[in-house]
C-alpha positions as CSV (number, residue, x, y, z in Angstrom):
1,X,0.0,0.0,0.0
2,X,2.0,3.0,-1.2
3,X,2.3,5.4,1.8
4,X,3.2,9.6,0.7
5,X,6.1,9.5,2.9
6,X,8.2,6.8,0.6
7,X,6.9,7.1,-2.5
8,X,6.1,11.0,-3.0
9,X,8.2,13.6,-3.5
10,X,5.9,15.8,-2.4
11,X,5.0,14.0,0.7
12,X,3.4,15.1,3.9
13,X,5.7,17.0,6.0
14,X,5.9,15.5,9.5
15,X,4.0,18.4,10.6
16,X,1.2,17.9,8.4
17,X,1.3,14.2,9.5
18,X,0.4,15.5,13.2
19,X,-2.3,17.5,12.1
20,X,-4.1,14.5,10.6
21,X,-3.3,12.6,13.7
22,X,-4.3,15.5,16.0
23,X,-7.5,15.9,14.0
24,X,-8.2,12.1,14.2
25,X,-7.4,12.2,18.2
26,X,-10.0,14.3,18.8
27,X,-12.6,12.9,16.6
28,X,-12.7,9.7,19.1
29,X,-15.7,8.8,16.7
30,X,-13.3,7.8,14.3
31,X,-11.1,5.6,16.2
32,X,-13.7,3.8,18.2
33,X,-15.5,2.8,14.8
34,X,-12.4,1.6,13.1
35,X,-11.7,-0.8,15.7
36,X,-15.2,-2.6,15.9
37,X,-14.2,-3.2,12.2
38,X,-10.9,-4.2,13.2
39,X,-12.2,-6.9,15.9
40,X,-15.3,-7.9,13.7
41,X,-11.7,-8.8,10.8
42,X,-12.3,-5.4,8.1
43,X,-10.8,-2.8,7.4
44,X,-11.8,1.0,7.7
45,X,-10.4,4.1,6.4
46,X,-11.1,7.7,6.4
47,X,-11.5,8.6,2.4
48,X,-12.4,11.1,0.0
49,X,-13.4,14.4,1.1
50,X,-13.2,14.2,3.9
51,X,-9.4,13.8,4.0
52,X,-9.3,16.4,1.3
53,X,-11.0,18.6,3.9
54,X,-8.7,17.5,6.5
55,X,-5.6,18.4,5.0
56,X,-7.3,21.8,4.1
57,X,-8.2,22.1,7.1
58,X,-12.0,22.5,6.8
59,X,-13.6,18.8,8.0
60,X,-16.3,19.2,9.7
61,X,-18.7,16.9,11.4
62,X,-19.4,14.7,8.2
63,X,-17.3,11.9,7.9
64,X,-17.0,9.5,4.8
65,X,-15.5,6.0,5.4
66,X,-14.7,3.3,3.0
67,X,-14.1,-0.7,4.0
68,X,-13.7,-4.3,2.8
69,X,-16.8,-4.9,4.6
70,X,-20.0,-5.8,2.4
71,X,-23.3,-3.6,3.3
72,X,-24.7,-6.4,5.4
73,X,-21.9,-6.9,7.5
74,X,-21.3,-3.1,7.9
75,X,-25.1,-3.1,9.8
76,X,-24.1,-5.1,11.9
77,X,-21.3,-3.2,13.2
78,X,-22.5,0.1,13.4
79,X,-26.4,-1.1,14.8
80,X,-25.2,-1.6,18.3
81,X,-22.6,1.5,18.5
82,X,-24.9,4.2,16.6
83,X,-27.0,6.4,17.8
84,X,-29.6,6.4,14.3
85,X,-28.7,4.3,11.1
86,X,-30.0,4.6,7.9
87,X,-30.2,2.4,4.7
88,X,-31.1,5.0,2.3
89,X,-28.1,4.4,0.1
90,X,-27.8,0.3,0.9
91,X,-28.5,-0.4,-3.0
92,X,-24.9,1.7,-3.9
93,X,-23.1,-0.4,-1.0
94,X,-23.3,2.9,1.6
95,X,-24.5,2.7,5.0
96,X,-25.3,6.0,7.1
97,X,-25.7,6.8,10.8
98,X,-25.6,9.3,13.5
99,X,-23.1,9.1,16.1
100,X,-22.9,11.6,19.2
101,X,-19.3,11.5,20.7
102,X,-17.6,14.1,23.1
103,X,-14.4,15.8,22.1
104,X,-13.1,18.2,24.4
105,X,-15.6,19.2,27.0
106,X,-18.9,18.9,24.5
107,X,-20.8,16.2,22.8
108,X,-20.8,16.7,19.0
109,X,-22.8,15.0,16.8
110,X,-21.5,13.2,13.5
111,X,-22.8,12.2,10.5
112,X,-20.9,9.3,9.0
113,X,-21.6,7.5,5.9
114,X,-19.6,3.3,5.7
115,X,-19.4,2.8,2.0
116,X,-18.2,-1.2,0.8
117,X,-14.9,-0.6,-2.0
118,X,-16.5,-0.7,-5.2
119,X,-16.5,0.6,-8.3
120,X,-19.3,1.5,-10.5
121,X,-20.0,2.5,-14.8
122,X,-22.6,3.4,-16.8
123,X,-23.9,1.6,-20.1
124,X,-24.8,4.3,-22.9
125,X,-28.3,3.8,-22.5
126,X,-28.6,3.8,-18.3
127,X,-29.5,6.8,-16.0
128,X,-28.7,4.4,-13.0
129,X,-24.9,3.5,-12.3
130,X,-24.4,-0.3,-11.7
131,X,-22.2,-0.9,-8.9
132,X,-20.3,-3.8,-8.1
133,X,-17.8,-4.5,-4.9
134,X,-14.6,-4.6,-4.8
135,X,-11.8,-6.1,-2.8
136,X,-8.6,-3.4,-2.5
137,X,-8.5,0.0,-1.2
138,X,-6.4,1.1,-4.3
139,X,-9.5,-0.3,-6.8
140,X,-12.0,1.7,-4.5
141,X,-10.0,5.0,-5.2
142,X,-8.9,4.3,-8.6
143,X,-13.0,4.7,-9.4
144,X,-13.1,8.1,-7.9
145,X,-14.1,11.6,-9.4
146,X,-10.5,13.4,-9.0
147,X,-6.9,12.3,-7.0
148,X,-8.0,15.3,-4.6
149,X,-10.6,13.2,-3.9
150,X,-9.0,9.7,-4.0
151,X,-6.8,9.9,-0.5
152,X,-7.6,8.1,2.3
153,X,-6.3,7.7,6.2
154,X,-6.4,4.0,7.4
155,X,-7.5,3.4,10.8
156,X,-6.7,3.4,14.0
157,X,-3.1,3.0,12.3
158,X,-3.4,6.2,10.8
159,X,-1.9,5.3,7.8
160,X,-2.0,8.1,4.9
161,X,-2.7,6.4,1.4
162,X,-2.2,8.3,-1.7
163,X,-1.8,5.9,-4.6
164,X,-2.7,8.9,-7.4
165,X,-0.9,11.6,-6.4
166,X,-3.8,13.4,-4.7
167,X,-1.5,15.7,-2.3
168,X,0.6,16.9,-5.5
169,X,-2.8,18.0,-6.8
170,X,-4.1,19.5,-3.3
171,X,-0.8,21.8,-3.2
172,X,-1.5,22.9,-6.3
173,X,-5.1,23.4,-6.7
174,X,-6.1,20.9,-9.1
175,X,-8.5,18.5,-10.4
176,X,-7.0,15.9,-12.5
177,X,-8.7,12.2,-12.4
178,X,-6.8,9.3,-11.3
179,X,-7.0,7.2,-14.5
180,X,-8.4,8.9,-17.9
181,X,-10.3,11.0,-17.4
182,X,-12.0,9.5,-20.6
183,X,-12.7,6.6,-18.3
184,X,-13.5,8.4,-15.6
185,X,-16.4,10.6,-17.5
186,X,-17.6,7.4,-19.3
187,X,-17.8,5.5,-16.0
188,X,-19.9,8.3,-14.4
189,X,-20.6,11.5,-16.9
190,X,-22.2,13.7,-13.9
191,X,-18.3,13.9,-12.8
192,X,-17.6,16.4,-15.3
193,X,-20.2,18.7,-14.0
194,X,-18.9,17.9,-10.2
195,X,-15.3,19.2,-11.5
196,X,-17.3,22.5,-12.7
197,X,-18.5,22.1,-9.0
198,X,-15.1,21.6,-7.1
199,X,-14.1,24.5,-9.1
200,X,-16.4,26.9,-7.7
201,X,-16.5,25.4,-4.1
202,X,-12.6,24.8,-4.0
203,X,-11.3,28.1,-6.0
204,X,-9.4,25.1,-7.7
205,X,-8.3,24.7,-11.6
206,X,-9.4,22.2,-13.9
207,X,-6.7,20.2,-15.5
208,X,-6.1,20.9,-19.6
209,X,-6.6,17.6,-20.7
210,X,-9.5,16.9,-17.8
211,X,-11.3,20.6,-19.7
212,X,-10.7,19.0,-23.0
213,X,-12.9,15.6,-22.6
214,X,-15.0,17.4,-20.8
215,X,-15.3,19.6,-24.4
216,X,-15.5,16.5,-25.9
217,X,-17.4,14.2,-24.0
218,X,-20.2,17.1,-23.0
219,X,-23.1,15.2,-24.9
220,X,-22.8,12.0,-22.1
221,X,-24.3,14.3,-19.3
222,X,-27.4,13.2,-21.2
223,X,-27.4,10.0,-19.9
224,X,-27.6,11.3,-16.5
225,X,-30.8,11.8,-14.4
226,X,-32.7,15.4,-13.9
227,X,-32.4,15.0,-10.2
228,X,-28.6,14.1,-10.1
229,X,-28.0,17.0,-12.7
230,X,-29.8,19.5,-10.3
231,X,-28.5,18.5,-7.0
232,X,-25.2,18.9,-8.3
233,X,-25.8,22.2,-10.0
234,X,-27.4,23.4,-7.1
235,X,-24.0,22.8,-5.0
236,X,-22.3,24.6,-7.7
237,X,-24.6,27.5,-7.8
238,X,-24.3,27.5,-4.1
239,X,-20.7,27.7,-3.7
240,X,-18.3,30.8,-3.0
241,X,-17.0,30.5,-6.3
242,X,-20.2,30.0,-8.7
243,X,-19.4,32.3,-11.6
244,X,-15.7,29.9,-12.1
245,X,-18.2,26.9,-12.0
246,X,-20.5,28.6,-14.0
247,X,-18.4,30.2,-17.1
248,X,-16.9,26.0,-16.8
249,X,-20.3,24.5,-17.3
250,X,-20.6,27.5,-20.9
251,X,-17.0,27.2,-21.7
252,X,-17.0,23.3,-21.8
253,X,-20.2,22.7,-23.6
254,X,-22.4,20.7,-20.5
255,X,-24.3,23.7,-20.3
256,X,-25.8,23.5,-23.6
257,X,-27.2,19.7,-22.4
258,X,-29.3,21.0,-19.2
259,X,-29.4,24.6,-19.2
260,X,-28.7,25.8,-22.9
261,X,-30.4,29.5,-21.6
262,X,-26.8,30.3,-20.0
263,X,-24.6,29.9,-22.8
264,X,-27.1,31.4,-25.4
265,X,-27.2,34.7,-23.8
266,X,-23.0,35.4,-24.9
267,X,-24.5,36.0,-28.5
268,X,-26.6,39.2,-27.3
269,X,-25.9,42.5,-26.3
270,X,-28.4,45.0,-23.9
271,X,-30.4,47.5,-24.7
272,X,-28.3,50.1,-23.6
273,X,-25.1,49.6,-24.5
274,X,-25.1,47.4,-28.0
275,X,-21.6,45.6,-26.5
276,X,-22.4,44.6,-23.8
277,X,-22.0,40.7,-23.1
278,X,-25.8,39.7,-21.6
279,X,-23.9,36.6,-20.3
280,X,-21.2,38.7,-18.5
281,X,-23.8,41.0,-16.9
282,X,-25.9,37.7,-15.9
283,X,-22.5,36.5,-13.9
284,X,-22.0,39.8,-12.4
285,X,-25.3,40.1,-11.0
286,X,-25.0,36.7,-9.8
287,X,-22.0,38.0,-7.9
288,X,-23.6,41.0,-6.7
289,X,-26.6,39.3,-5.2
290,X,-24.3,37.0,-3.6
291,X,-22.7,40.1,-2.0
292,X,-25.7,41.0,-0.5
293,X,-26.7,38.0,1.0
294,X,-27.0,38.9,4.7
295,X,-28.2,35.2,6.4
296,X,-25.9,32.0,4.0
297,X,-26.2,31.2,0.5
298,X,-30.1,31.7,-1.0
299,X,-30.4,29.3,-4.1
300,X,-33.7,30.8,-5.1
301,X,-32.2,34.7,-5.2
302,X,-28.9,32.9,-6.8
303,X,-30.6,31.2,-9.8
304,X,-32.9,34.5,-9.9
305,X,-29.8,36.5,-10.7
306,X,-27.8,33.8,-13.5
307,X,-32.3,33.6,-15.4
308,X,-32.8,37.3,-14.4
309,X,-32.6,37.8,-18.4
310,X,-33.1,34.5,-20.1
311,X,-35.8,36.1,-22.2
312,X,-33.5,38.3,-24.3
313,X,-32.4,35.9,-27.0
314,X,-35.9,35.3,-27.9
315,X,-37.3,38.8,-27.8
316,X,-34.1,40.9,-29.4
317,X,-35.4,43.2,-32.4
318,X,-33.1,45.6,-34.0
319,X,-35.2,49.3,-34.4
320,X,-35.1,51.3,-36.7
321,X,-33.1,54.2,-35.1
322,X,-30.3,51.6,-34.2
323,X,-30.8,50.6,-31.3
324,X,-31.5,47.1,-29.8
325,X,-34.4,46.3,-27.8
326,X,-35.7,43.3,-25.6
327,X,-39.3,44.3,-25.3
328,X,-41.1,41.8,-22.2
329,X,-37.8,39.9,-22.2
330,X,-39.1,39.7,-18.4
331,X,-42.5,37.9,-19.1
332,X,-40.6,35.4,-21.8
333,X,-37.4,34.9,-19.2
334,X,-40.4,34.2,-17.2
335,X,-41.8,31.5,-18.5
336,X,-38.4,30.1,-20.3
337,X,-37.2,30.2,-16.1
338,X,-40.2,28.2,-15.4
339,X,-40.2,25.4,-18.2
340,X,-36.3,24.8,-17.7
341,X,-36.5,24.6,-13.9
342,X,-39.3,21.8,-14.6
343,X,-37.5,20.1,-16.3
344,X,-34.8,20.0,-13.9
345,X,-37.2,18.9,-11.1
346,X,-37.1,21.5,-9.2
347,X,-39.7,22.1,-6.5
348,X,-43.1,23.5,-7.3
349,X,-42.7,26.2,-4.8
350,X,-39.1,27.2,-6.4
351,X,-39.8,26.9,-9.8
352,X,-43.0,29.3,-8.7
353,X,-40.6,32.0,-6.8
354,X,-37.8,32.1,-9.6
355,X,-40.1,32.7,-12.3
356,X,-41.9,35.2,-10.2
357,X,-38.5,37.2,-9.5
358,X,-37.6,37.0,-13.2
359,X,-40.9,38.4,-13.9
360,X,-40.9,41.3,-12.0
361,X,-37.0,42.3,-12.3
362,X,-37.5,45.1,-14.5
363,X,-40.8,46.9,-12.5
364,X,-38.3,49.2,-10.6
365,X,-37.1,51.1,-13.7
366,X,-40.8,52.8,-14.1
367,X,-40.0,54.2,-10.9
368,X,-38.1,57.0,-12.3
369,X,-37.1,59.5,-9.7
370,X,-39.7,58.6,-7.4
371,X,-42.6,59.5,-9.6
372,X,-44.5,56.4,-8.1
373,X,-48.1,56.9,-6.8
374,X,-48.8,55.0,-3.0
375,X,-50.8,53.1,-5.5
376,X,-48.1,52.1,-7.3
377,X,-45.9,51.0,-4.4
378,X,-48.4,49.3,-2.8
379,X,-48.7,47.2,-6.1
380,X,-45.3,46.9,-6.3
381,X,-45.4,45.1,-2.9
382,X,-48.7,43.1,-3.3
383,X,-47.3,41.8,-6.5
384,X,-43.4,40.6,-4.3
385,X,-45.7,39.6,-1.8
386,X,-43.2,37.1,0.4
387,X,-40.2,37.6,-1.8
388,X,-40.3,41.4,-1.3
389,X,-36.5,41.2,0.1
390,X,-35.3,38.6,-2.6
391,X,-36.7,41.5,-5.5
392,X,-34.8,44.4,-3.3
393,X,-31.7,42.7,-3.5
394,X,-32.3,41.4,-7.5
395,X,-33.5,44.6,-8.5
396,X,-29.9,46.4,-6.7
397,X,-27.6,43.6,-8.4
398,X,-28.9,44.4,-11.7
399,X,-27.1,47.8,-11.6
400,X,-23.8,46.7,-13.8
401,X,-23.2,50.3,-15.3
402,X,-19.8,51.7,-15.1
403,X,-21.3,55.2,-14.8
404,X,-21.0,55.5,-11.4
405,X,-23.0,58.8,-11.3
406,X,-25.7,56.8,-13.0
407,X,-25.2,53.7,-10.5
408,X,-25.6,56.5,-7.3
409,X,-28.6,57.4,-9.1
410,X,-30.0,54.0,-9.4
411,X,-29.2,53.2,-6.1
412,X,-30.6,56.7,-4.4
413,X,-33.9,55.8,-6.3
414,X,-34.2,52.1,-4.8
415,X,-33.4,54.0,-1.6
416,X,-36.3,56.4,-2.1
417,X,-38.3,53.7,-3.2
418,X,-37.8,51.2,0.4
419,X,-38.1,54.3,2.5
420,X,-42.1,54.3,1.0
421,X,-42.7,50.8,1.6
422,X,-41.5,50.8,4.6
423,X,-43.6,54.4,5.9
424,X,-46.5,52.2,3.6
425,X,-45.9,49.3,5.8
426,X,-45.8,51.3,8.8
427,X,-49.5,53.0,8.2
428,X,-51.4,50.4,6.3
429,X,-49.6,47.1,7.3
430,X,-48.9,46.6,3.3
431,X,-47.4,43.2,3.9
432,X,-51.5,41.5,4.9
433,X,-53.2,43.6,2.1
434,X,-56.4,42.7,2.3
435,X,-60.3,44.4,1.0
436,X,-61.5,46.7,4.1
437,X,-64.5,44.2,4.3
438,X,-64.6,40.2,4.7
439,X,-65.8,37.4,2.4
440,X,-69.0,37.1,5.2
441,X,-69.7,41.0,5.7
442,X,-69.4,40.8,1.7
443,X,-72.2,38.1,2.1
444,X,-74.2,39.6,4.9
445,X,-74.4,43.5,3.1
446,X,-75.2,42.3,-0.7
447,X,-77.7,39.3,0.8
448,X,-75.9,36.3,-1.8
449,X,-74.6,33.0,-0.5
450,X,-71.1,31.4,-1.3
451,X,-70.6,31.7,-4.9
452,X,-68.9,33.8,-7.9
453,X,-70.5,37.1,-7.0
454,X,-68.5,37.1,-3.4
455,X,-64.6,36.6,-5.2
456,X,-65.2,39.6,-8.0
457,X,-66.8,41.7,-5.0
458,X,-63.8,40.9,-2.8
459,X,-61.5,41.9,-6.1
460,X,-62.6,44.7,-6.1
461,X,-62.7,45.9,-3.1
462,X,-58.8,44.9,-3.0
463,X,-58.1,46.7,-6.4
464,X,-60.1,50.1,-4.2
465,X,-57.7,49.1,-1.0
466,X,-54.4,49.2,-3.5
467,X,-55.5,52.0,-5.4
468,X,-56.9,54.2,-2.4
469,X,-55.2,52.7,1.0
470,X,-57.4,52.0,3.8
471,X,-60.8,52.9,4.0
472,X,-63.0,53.4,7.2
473,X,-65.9,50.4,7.2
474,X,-68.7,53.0,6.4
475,X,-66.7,54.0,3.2
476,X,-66.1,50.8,2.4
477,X,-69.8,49.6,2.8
478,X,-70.9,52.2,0.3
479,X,-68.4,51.3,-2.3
480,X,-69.0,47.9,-2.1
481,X,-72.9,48.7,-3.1
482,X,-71.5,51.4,-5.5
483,X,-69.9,48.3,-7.0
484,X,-72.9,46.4,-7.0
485,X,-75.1,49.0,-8.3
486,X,-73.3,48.6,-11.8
487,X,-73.4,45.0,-12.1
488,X,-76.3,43.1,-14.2
């Protein structure tokens, strides 16, 4: 079993070696698991990740294990010991439970995954990977996505296995696979967008020849299931470093297999400024919004900003003074946002809020200097409705001028703008806009039962409460028969 200290150059220093050791000393969890493999004859090593994250110093709590154990036989060692197991991932040879453990002076809780060596491919016509078990560490690490990813610690020994060169690759921010990475896509394509992904979580670089089957090998992704496609675009989005990720997934080709809206919009230019790159303004606002994220990463304001302006391709017209317009570019990125996020299995709730946001992007800039009506802003709100503070933050990111006298202006008007809402929300409680008068008083002053009559009443009675504010119940009494005078 080739150990970094022999047989690489670039081996752990002895220092390094103590950090693992440290970090493994108090993470008693680890230890105390490894030898109820040991006395039940298997072997158990720390892998993947999380010794990636270890030697970056960044492990936290979740801890990935590999053995020569077979799923069966890993139950039965971690049933009596855990505090919760799980068997969700059984049918892929992983087994998962829930261990509390103290280190130091306080109980932590870890979340441990046991996964039997194996290795697993694809056929060219299955979504599902088959997976069968192997017999050897080495095999089990061979199979993995990238040599930053195929190091592992055995325990209790602590022995540090690097068969790939994994460390080399870890100094020097890279992703390179451990065989081909021909092989390595064929076996499992969805690794080619999970290099796009360490990209943007790691800040790392994606090796030439790894970028160049991606390029060629892009079509395969096809192959892969909606859900596993999102879930691992979702991390992408998610991480510190989404636009790398991002301009990866258009600069390789995947994107045109799953999200083909991203790379399409490099052929257009704005409506302002005729060279403008639509795609490089999408990244930048991504960037922006994630800049004003003020409570962790928000996926839904995220893939708000990349769609923000989907519908531009679709509605570009040239005019006849020269310049380029993307009339309703909002309502068509609208529905293009909602169709693709569909068809990427995203939530019903989500796909609802992103297409929502896109939608409404562009209200701001009838705001002008502040020319806004109260009936105006309270529209403005009614229509946000929950994702009031996701629109605030969109509608600021979307600011990319260089003009900074124009970009002060922008942002003094968006000012102006929350300062109403909020005085609006302070008098009239604009976040529960409701009619002045209930669905029974409705009822009880026009004499009808349940039925049409009671919704278009209570419309519009709502479009009088947007339009007018509050009224007292007398007021609103009399326009509601008002209202029902002129209907036949």
């Amino acid at each position: 079993m080739p150990n970094a200290n022999e047989d690489n150059p670039t081996a752990l220093s002895q220092v390094q070696h103590r950090a693992v050791s440290e970090l493994l000393r108090v993470s008693p969890v680890a230890d105390d698991l490894a030898r109820r493999f040991q006395q039940a004859g298997f072997s158990l090593a720390l892998v993947g990740g999380s010794v990636r994250d270890a030697l970056l110093g960044r492990l936290g709590n979740d801890l990935d294990f590999t053995t020569d154990a077979r799923p069966e036989d890993v139950l039965k060692i971690v049933r009596p010991w855990a505090d919760s197991v799980w068997e969700v991932g059984i049918a892929f040879g992983t087994v998962g439970c829930q261990k509390d453990a103290r280190v130091g002076d306080a109980i932590q809780r870890f979340e441990i995954e046991v996964t039997t060596y194996r290795s697993e491919a694809y056929d060219r016509t299955s979504r599902k990977p088959e997976v069968s078990y192997g017999d050897s560490i080495e095999d089990d690490l061979v199979r993995r996505d990238f040599t930053v990813n195929a190091m592992a610690v055995a325990l209790p020994e602590k022995e540090f296995i690097d068969p790939y060169g994994g460390l080399s690759d870890l100094a020097a921010r890279v992703l390179r696979t451990p065989g081909t990475p021909e092989d390595s896509f064929s076996d499992d394509p969805l690794r080619m967008l999970r290099a796009a992904r360490f990209a943007a979580q790691l800040d790392f670089e994606v090796a030439p020849e790894v970028v160049t089957a991606m390029k060629e090998m892009a079509d395969r992704i096809e192959i892969v299931s909606a859900e596993r496609i999102r879930d691992e675009f979702n991390k992408l989005v998610l991480s510190p470093h989404a636009r790398k990720g991002l301009a990866i997934l258009a600069d390789t080709g995947l994107a045109e297999h799953f999200l083909p809206e991203l790379p399409a919009l490099r052929l257009e230019s704005d409506e302002h400024h005729r060279h403008k790159d639509v795609y490089e303004h999408s990244l930048t606002v991504l960037d922006q919004a994630i800049d004003l994220e003020d409570s962790g990463p928000d996926l839904v304001l995220r893939l708000s900003a990349l769609l923000h302006d989907i519908g531009k391709p679709r509605t570009r017209r040239f005019e006849s003074d020269g310049r380029v317009s993307f009339h309703h570019h909002e309502v068509v990125g609208a529905k293009m946002a909602k169709k693709r996020l569909t068809a990427l299995k995203y939530s019903n709730d989500m796909v609802k809020d992103i297409s929502r946001l896109v939608e409404l992007h562009l209200r701001f800039h009838g705001y002008g200097a502040g020319e806004w009506t109260d009936s105006a802003v309270r529209r403005y709100v009614r229509d946000a409705g929950p994702l009031l503070e996701r629109l605030h933050k969109l509608t600021r990111s979307d600011c990319t001028t260089r003009n900074k006298r124009k970009a002060a202006s922008l942002s003094r008007a968006y000012d102006g703008l929350e300062e109403r809402i909020a005085q609006l929300q302070e008098q009239e409680e604009l976040d529960s806009i409701r009619p002045d008068l209930d669905g029974n008083q409705i009822m009880e002053i026009l004499g009808v039962g349940p039925g049409p009559v009671v919704g278009k009443a209570y419309k519009a009675l709502l479009e009088l409460r947007l339009e007018n504010g509050p009224m007292e119940h007398d007021a609103a009494v009399a326009a509601l028969k008002d209202w029902w005078a002129t209907q036949s």
